[in-house]
N, C-alpha and C positions, 0 to 999 in steps of 0.2 A: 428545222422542223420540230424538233423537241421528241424526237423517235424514229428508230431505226425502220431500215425497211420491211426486216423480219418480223418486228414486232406490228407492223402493219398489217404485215398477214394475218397474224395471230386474229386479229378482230376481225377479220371477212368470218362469218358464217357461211357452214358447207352448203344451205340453201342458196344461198345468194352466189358463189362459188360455183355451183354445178350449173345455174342459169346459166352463165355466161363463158362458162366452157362449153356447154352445149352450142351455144351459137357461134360462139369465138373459134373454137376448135382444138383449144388446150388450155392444160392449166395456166402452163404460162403464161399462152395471151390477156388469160381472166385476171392474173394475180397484175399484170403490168396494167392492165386496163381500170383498175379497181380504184375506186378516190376514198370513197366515205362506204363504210358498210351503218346502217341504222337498225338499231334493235331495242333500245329502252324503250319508247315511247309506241313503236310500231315497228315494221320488219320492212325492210328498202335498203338500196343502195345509189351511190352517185358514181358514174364508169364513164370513161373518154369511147364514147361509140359512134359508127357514120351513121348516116342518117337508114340503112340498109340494115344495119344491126341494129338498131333500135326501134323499128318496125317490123323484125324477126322476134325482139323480146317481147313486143306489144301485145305478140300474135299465140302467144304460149299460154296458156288456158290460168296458169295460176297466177299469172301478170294483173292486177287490177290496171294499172295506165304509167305512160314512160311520158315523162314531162321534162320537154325542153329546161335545158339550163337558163337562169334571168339574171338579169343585172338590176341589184335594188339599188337606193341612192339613201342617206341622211336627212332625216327632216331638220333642218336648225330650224335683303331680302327680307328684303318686303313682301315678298308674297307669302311668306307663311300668316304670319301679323294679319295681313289684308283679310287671308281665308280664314281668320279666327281663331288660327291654332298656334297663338304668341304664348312664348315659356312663363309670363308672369301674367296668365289666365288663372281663374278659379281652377281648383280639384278638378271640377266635373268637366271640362276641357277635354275632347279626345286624347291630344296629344299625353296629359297626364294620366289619362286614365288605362292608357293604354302603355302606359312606360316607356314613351317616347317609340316603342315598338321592338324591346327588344324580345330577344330569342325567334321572330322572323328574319327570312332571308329572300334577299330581291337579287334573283337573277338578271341580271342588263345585258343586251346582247347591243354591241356596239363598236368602238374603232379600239376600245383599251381602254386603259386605267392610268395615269400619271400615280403612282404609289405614295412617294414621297409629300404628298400635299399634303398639308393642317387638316385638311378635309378628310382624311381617311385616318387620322389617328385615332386609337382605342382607348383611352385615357377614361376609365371608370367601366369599361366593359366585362363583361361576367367571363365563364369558358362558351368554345363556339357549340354550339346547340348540336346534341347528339346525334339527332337524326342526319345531321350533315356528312355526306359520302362524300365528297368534289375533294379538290386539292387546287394546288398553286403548281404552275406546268414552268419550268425553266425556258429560257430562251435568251436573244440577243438584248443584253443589261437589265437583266429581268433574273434576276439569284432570291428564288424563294424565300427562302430563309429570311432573309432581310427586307424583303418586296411585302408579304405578308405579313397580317398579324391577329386579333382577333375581331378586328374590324371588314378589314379584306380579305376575306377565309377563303376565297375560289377565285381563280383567273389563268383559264386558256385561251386558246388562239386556234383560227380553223382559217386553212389559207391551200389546203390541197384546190379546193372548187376553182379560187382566184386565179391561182398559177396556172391549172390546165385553162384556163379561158382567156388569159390575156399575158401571163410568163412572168416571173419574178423580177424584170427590167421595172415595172410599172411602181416596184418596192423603194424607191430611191432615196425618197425621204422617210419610211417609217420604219419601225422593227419588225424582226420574226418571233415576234414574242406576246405575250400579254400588253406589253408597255406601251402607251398613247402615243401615236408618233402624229395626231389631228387636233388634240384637246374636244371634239365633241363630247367623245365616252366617260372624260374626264368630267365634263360640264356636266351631261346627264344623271348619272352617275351619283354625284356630291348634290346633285339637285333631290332626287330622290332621299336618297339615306345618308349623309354626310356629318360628319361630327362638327361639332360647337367647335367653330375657327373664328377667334375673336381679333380683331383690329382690321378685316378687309375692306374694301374697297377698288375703285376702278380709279387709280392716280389719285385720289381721292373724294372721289364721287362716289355717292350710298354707303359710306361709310359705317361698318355695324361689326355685328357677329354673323357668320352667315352658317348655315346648315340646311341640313336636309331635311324632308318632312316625316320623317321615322330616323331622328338620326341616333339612335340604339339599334338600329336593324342592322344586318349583316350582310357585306356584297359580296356578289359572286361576279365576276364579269366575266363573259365569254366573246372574247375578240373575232366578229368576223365580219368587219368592214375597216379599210384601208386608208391611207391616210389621203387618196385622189377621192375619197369619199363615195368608191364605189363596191357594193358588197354582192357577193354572190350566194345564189338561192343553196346551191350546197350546203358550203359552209354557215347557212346561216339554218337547215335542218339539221345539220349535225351538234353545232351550236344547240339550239334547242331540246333533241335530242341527249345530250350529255345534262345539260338544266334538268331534264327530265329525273334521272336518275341520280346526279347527285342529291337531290332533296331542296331544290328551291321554292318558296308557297309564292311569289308573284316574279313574272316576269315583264320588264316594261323594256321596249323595241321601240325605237324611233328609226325606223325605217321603212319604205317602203319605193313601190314599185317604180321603175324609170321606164316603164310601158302603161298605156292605160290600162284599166283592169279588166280578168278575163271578161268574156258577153255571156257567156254561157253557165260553168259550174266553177263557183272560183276554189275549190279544193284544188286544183290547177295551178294557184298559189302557194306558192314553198310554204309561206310565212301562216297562211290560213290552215292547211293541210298539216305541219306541224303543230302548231298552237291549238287545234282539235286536240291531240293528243297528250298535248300536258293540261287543258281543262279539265279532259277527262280523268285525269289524278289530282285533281281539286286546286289546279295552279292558275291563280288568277293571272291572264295576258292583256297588257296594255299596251295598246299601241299608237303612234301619233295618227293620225287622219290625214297628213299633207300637206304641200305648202303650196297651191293651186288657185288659189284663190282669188277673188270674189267667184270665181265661174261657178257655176251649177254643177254639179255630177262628176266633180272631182278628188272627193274625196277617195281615201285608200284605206287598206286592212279593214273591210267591209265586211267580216265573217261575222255572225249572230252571239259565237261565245268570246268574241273581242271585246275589250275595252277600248270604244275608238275615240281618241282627243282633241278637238278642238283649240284653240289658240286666243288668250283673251288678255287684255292688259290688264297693269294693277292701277293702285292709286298711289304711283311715285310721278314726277317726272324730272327733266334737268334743264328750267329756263334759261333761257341768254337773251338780255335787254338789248337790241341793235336801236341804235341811236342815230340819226339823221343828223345831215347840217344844219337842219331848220327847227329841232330840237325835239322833233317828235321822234316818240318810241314804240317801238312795237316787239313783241314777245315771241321767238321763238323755243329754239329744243336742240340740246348739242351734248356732244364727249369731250369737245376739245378739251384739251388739257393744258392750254395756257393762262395767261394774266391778257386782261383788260386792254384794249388797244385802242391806241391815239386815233385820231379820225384819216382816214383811207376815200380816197377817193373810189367811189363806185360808178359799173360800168354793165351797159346792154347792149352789146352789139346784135343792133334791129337784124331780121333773118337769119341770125347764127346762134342765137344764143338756147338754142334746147341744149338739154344737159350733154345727149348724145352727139352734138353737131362739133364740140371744142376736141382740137386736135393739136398736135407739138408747132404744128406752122400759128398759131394764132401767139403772136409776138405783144400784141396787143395787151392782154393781160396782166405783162409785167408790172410789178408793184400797184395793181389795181386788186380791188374785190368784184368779183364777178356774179352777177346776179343770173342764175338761168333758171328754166323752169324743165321740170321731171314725169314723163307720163305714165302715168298708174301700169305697172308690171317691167319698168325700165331700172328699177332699184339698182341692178346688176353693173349698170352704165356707171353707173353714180363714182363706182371704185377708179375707174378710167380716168374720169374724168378729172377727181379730184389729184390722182397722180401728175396728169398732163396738166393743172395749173401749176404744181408743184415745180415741174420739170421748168415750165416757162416763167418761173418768179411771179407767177401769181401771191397775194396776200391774204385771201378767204374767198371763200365759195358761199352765196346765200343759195339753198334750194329751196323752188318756190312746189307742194308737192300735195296732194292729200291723197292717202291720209298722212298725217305728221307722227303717230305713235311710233315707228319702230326707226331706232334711234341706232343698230348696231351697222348701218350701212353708212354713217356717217366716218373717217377717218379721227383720230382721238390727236394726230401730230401737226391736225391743218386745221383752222378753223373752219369749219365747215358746216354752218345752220340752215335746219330746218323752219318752214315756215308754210303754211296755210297758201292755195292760192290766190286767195281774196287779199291776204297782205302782202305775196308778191307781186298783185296789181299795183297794190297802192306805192311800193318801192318803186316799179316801173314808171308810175307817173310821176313820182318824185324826180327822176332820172332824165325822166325825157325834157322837162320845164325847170328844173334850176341850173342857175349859172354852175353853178363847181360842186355837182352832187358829191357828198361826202358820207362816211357810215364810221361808226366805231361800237367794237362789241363788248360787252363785260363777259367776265368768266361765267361758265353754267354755275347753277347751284343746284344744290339736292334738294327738292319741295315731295311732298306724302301727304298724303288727306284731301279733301275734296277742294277745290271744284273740276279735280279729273274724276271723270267719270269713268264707266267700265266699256269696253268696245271688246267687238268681235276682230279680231284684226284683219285687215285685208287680205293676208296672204291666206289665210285660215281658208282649207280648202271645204265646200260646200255640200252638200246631199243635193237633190237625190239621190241615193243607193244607185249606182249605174246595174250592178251583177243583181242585186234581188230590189226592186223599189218597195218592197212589205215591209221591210225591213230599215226604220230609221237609222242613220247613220248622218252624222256622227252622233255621239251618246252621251257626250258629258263638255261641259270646256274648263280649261284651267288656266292659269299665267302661264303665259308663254312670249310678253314681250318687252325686251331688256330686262333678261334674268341676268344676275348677277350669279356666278356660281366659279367654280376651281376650272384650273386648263393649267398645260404643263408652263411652268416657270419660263418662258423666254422672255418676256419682256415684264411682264406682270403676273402674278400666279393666279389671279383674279380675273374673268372678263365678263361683260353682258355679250348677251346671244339670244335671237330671237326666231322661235319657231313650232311648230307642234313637236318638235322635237323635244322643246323646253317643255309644253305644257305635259303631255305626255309622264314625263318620271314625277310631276308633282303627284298626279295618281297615281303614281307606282308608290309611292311616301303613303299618301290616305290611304290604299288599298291595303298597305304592310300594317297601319294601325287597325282598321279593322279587322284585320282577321288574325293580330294580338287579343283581338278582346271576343270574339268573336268567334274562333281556330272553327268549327264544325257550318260556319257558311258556308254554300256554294259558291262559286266566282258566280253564277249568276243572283244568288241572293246578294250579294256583295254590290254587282252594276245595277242592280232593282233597287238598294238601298241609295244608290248614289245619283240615278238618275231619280227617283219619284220626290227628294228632299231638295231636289237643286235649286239656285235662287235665280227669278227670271227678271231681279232689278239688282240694282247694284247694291251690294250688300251695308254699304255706311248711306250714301245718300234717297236710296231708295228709286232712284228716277233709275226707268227702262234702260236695260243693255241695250246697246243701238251695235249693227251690225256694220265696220268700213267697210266700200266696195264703190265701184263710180258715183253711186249716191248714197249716203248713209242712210238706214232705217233701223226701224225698231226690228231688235233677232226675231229671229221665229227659229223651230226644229230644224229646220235642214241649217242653219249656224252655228247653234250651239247644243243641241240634241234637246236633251231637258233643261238645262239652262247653266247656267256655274255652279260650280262644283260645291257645296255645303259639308265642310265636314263634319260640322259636330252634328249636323242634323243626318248624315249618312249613319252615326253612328244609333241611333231609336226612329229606324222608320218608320216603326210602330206597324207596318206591312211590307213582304215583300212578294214578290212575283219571281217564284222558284221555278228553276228547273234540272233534268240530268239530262244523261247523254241522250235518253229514249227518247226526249223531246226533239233533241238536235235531228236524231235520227228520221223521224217520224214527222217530224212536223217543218223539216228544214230541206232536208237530203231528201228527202222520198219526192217531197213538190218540187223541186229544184231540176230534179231529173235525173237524179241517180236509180241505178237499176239495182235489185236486192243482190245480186252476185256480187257487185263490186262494193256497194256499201258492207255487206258480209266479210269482206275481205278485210277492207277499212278499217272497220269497228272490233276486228277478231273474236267477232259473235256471227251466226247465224241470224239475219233480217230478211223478212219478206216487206215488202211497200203493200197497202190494201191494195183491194183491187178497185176500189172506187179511192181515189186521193185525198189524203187531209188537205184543209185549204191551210195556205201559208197566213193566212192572217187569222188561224187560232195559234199562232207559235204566242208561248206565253210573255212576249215581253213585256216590259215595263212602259208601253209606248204602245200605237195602235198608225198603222200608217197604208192607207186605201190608197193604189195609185190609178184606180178607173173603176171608180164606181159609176153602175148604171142606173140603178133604181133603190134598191135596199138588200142591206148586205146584212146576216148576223152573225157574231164573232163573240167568242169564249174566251173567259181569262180565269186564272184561279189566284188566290191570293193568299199566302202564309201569316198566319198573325205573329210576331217575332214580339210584341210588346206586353202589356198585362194582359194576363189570362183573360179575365171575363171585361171582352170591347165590346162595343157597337158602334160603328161606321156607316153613316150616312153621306149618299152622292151627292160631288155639288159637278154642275154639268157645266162647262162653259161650248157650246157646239160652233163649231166653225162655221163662217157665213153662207148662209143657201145651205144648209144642213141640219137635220133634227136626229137628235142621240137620245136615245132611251135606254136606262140602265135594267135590270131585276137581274133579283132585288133588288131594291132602293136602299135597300138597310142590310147592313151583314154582324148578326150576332154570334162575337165566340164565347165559348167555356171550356172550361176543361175536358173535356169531350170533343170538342168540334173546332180544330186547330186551323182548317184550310177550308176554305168556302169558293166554290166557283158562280162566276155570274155572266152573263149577256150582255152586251150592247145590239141595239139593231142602228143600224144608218141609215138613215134614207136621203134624197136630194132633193129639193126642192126648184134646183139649176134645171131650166130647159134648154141649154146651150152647154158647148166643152167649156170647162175653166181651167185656170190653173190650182194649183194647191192651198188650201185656205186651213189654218188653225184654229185648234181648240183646243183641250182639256176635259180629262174628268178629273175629280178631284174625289177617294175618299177622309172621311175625318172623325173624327171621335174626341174634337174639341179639343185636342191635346196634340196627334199628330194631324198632319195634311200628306198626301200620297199621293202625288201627282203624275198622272201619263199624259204624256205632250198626245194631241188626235193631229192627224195628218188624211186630209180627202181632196183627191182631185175628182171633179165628175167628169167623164168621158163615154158619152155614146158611139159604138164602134160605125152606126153609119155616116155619125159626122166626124168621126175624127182624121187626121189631115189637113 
């Protein structure tokens, strides 16, 4: 555990202490009962209690609320290049202007750290930044000294929560220590903030240098998820908690919840209810959104002062020409890692052949390729399946699939290609009507540049906001499929991984460059700058991000919040849409249903809620999102000028359909005098029937920038709705 037990006492606080002697009935029972005492960020504890004692401590006047323990789960380079922040750009480049980001520190809370990786060397790095309080915590093959250096300045481990909920048996294959026993945290990680490791590759596909998106910034990892990939709400508020007070300025999380999310107040949420409280010390928190998707209302880490991420491709892929007896070819997407194969007889066995249906008794398979077809949210099969041709001498697997982007469910030692299902038809009729169907595959290759376009990916899990619908979520999207990035050396020290997982630390990389250049942003000025500059077409070809899901469409907000991620345009939004905690407070928490006692508690201030209620849809965001409008609604934004002193911004409107938006001002003039301007929207509807959610935009500009809030209006009259 990396500390004695006495020294565990040492950190209960005598408050937290006398609660639970009080109910427990000694000290002893309190100090055995005791997991996590929490104090940097806010005042709480994590204790092994029945459910009898914990609706005794609920009941104690100075208790704000005792929240069940949760089980979170792991969301699972080109992409810098892609998002315009490539090392052989002009000066004026974020990435250069911001010094690749050094003297920031990205706290990652995740499965560990692989140390040893090219990724984590310091090789031209300064001393680690003052402010820095954290350390490097020993453990099982985890010797500081050696493990650290001025690149990886921080890396504990939090596993008291794990053990009391499921027992150290579950630890089989990871350590007790900092060290990666998953490669996720490793991937994440080196995706974010990663040093210039030149010659990688995946067996030799995407071949480059790869790094992180601040890779001058400094990590700190805090381990507290497992190598079965499941993390506990404890350990991941004390995790946060310790980020707190060493001094970390972003924290990027890909993790979330393995229950839907709360219905009611989601403070409720470890990850939310912690993450309140490193905002509130200027810590920008990023977190992935989920891997749920196409569904509606599945997104996660839903909180207002979150950074929630989105999952979108880049523009790489890795074709494999499948060639016919009859000499036609057609183009799929693969890992494998062999050489080019002589021609193979191909095989459909009619009513068997779903991906899920092939089992060890199909003998059939042997020395054939196997054509089957995969149904959207079956990905998981795919591992199976490819095994059990393995086992039965099968030769290659074609999967016939959409969407075809995510490439890391494919096996890299079996051929095993992906393919559209308009071209798995056309195999299958090849199949059924030649004499001696045959196939043979060439090796993939690494292709970048257009005509891939940019996609929302299907797993990418969706909005509406289930816990607040005012409140768009998700907020930004980044690459997240087939990332290439570090994982611990077993077979390859390199792999691609796809996920909000991935896309997620690439904003935690953009978020560390901004607030290099930038230090006195708030995290919300920071997600205001990122969402109102984001691009809603694909950044080289220009044609619409299209959203994968049963049928592909053009994104709207509830896919990619504002649209992909812009960084050098995050960096001169030229406006943003600030706030502090009082907003949180007041315009989040008061409408949401927190009572002034318990927020009082929360916020360790004194708060009364009015006694008539702010509506939730003047919280300032960056974004405007009506989920039942009945007739006309009007809503308040304020806006920071962050660009030249003396602008003027004029609105361009774009209103969602059946909908008419009015702005006033029309026109917003700064000076040096008048830094922050508030204005109006009114909404009205023109629907005389319920609809579903219809987008817009407003847009302001001053010819120079554009500041875009995604508008979000459903109309819903309450006597017709149902």
């Amino acid at each position: 555990m990396g500390r004695r037990q006495h020294d565990d006492i040492e950190l209960i606080t005598s408050a937290h202490h006398q609660i639970l002697t009080l109910v427990l009935g000694s000290p002893e029972a309190a100090r055995d009962s005791i997991i996590y005492s929490y104090k940097h960020g806010f005042s709480g504890f994590a204790a092994r209690l029945t459910k009898s004692q914990a609706k005794k401590i609920a009941e104690l006047p100075d208790v704000v609320h005792v929240i069940p323990n949760d089980l979170y789960k792991l969301h699972t380079t080109r992409s810098w290049d892609y998002l315009g922040l490539s090392t052989s750009s002009p000066p004026t480049n974020l990435l250069h202007q911001a010094n690749m980001g050094d003297g920031v520190i990205i706290g990652v809370l995740d499965t560990g750290i692989w140390p040893e990786s090219e990724a984590f060397n310091d090789k031209g790095l300064g001393p680690i930044p003052s402010k820095w309080k954290g350390h490097c915590q020993s453990g099982t093959d985890f010797d500081p000294a050696k493990a650290c250096n001025k690149k990886l300045i921080g890396a504990k481990y939090f596993l008291k929560g794990f053990e009391a909920e499921l027992g150290r048996q579950f630890l089989k294959n990871d350590f007790a220590s900092p060290r990666d026993g998953n490669g996720h945290g490793t991937h994440t990680s080196s995706t974010a903030a990663g040093s210039f490791a030149p010659n990688a590759s995946y067996h030799g596909l995407a071949y480059g240098t790869v790094r992180g998106g601040a890779p001058k910034a400094r990590i700190a990892m805090y381990k507290v998820c497992w190598d079965s990939g499941v993390c506990n709400s404890a350990d991941i508020i004390k995790g946060i908690d310790e980020a707190i007070n060493d001094g970390v300025d972003v924290l990027s999380i890909s993790i979330g919840l393995t229950t839907p999310q709360y219905a009611d107040v989601d403070l409720r949420n470890g990850i939310a209810f912690a993450s309140y409280h490193a905002v509130g010390r200027g810590i920008t928190v990023v977190c992935s959104g989920g891997n749920e998707g196409p569904i509606a209302q599945t997104v996660d880490d839903t909180s207002p002062w979150i950074i929630t991420v989105a999952a979108s491709s880049i523009d790489r892929s890795f074709p494999t020409f499948i060639t016919l007896g009859n000499n036609r070819t057609f183009v799929g997407q693969s890992l494998y890692t062999g050489k080019e194969t002589d021609f193979i007889n191909i095989v459909y066995p009619e009513r068997k052949c779903y991906c899920d249906k092939l089992n060890a008794n199909d003998k059939w398979a042997a020395g054939n390729v196997v054509l089957c077809f995969l149904v959207q949210g079956d990905d998981l099969l795919l591992s199976t399946t490819q095994e059990v041709l393995q086992e039965v001498g099968g030769l290659g697997l074609i999967v016939a699939k959409n969407p075809t982007t995510d490439l890391n469910i494919y096996a890299s030692d079996f051929s095993s290609i992906g393919v559209s299902f308009d071209v798995g038809a056309q195999l299958l009729d090849y199949i059924r009507y030649a004499r001696k169907p045959q196939v043979k595959f060439s090796a993939p290759k690494t292709h970048v540049g257009i005509p891939v376009s940019t996609h929302i990916a299907s797993f990418s899990s969706r909005g509406p906001n289930s816990v607040a619908p005012a409140i768009l979520k998700p907020d930004i999207a980044a690459p997240g499929v087939n990332i290439l990035a570090a994982v611990p050396p077993e077979e390859t020290p390199y792999e691609f991984d796809s996920g909000t997982s991935m896309a997620a630390p690439h904003i935690s990389g953009i978020a560390a460059l901004l607030k290099s250049l930038h230090p006195h942003w708030s995290p919300a000025a920071i997600k205001s700058a990122l969402v109102t500059t984001a691009w809603q077409t694909d950044p080289h070809s220009g044609e619409p991000i299209i959203a994968e899901g049963n049928t592909d469409k053009i994104a709207d907000p509830f896919d990619f919040g504002g649209g992909l991620v812009n960084a050098n345009g995050a960096n001169d939004p030229g406006l943003v849409y600030d706030m502090g905690e009082s907003d949180y407070v007041f315009n989040y928490l008061c409408p949401m249903g927190y009572n002034a006692s318990a927020i009082s508690r929360i916020t360790n201030r004194f708060v009364t809620c009015a006694n008539k209620m702010p509506s939730i849809l003047d919280f300032n965001l960056p974004s405007l999102t009506i989920p039942s409008l009945k007739k006309t609604v009007t809503v308040k934004r304020t806006v920071t000028n962050v660009g030249p002193v003396n602008s003027q911004y004029k609105a361009i409107i774009e209103p969602p359909l059946g909908i008419t938006v009015k702005v006033m001002p029309e026109t917003l003039i700064f000076n040096s005098s008048i830094e922050k301007i508030s204005f109006t929207l009114t909404i009205s509807t023109t629907h005389k029937y319920n609809t579903g959610y219809n987008f817009g935009s407003l847009t302001w500009t001053d010819r120079v920038h554009r500041v875009r809030s995604p508008i979000s209006v459903r109309t819903e009259f309450p006597e017709l709705a149902g």
